[in-house]
C-alpha positions as CSV (number, residue, x, y, z in Angstrom):
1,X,-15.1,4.8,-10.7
2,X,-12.2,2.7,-10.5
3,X,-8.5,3.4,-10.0
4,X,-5.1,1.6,-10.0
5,X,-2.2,3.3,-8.0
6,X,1.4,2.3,-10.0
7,X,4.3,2.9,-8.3
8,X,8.3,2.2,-8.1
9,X,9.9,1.5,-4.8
10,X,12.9,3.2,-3.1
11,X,15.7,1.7,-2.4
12,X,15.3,2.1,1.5
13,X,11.6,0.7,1.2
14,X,12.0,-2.2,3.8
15,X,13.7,0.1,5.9
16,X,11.6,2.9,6.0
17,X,7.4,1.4,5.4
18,X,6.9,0.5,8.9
19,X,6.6,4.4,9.9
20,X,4.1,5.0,7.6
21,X,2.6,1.1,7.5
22,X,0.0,1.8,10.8
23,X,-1.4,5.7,9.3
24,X,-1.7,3.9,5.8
25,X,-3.8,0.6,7.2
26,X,-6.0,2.9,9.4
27,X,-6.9,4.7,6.2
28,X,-7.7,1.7,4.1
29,X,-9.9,0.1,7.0
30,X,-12.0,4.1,7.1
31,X,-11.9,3.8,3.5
32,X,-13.7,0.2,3.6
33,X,-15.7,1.2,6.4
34,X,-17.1,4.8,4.3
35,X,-17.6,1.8,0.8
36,X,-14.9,3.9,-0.9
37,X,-12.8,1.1,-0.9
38,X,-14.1,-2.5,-2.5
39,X,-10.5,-3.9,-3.5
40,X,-6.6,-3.4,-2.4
41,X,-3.7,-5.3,-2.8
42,X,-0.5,-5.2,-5.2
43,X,-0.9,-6.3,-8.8
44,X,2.6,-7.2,-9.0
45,X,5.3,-8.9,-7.2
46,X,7.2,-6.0,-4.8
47,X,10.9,-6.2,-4.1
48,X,13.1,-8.9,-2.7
49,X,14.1,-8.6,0.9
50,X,17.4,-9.5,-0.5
51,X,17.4,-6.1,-2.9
């Protein structure tokens, strides 16, 4: 099975990923770890720190 995740970002994204940055990471490296997860990354370019 394969699936893409598509999003939009918030306005307040820099401001507000690094609370959920650490839980997020620890569930990509279980889902690596389990060989749920083969590839991860963004497909497109995410906002400007100067948004």
């Amino acid at each position: 099975m394969h699936a893409a995740l598509e999003h939009t970002y918030a306005d307040d994204y820099l401001e507000i990923r690094e609370q959920y940055r650490g839980v997020h990471l620890k569930a990509v490296w279980e889902a690596i770890e389990r060989g749920e997860l083969l590839l991860g990354g963004a497909m497109a370019k995410g906002p400007s720190p100067d948004c």
